[in-house]
MIBATOR-978324 format. One record per residue (C-alpha): x, y, z. Coordinates in pm, whole numbers, plus 50000, padded with zeros to 5 digits. Layout:
<atoms>
XYZ;...
</atoms>
This chain:
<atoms>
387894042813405;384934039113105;383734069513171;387474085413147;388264071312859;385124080512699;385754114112789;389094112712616;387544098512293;385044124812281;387694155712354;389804138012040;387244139911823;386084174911921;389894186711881;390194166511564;386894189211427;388354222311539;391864211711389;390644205611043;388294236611040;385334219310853;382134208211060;379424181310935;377684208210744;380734216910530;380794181210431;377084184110340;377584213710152;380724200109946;378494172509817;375824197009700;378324216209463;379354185709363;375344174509251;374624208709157;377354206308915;375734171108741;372544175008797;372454210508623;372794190108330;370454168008401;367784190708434;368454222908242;369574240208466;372234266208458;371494288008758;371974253908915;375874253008784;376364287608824;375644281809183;377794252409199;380774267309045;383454297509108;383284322508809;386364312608768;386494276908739;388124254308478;387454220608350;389974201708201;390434166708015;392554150107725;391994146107367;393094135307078;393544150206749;391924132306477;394414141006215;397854138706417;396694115006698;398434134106906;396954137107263;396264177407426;394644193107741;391084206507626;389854234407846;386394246707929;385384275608157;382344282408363;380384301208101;380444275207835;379214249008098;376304276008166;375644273307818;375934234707795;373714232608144;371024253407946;370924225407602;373094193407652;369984173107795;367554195707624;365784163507435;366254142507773;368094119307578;371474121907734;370944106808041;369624075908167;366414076008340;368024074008691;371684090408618;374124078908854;375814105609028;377754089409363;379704117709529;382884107409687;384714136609933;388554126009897;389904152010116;388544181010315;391134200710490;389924237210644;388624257410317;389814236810019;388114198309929;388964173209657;385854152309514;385414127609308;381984126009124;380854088208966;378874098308679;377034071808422;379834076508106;382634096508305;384314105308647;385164141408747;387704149209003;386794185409167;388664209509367;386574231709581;386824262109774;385204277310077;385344314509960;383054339110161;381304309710326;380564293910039;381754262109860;382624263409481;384124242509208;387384258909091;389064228708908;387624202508732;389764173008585;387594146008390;387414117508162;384934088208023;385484055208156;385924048807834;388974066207749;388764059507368;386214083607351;388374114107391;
</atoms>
């Protein structure tokens, strides 16, 4: 009867795999875009982003207007955060000297994944994409912990 019911478990959990589509590896690779994408920053890095992320990908967050105090979507695409991977850390000041970057995979379901990345001042939430066997960032939606800051 053990060995049955073993047997049972381990067809579930096979099925359950081949249901869902994504394998260990997939889950692997997810949290790599998801470092690639902070630690391009970290280190100056901007093949490292440009790796990480679609060519199409936007990153989005509120703000608020000094003057009107009124609060708006601000938009960035994958070529300014090229650009900012290439000078935001260029005096190594920005960072602490371990940056925290805890990677948290929300959802994986076939070829699309939701992330969460833990960051020292902010938390992104990421949508990703398995396009031509390869994971990217297509959607970014951030903000500091400190919310006053935007």
């Amino acid at each position: 009867m053990k060995q049955y019911s073993s047997l049972l478990t381990s067809l579930f959990l096979l099925l359950t795999f081949f249901v869902k589509g994504q394998t260990p590896q997939d889950s692997l690779d997810i949290k790599q875009v998801a470092l690639d994408y902070i630690e391009s920053q970290h280190n100056l890095k901007p093949e490292q982003f440009e790796r990480a992320a679609h060519p199409r990908m936007v990153k989005r967050t509120f703000w608020t207007n000094k003057k009107t105090k009124k609060e708006y979507l601000r938009e960035t695409f994958t070529d300014a955060m090229v650009l900012l991977a290439e000078t935001y850390n260029q005096n190594g000041d920005k960072f602490p000297e371990n940056p925290k970057k805890e990677v948290v995979i929300l959802d994986i379901f076939k070829k699309t994944a939701s992330v969460k990345l833990i960051a020292d001042d902010w938390i992104d939430y990421m949508h990703i994409v398995k396009l031509n066997g390869k994971w990217q960032i297509v959607n970014v939606l951030w903000q500091f912990n400190d919310s006053k800051q935007h």
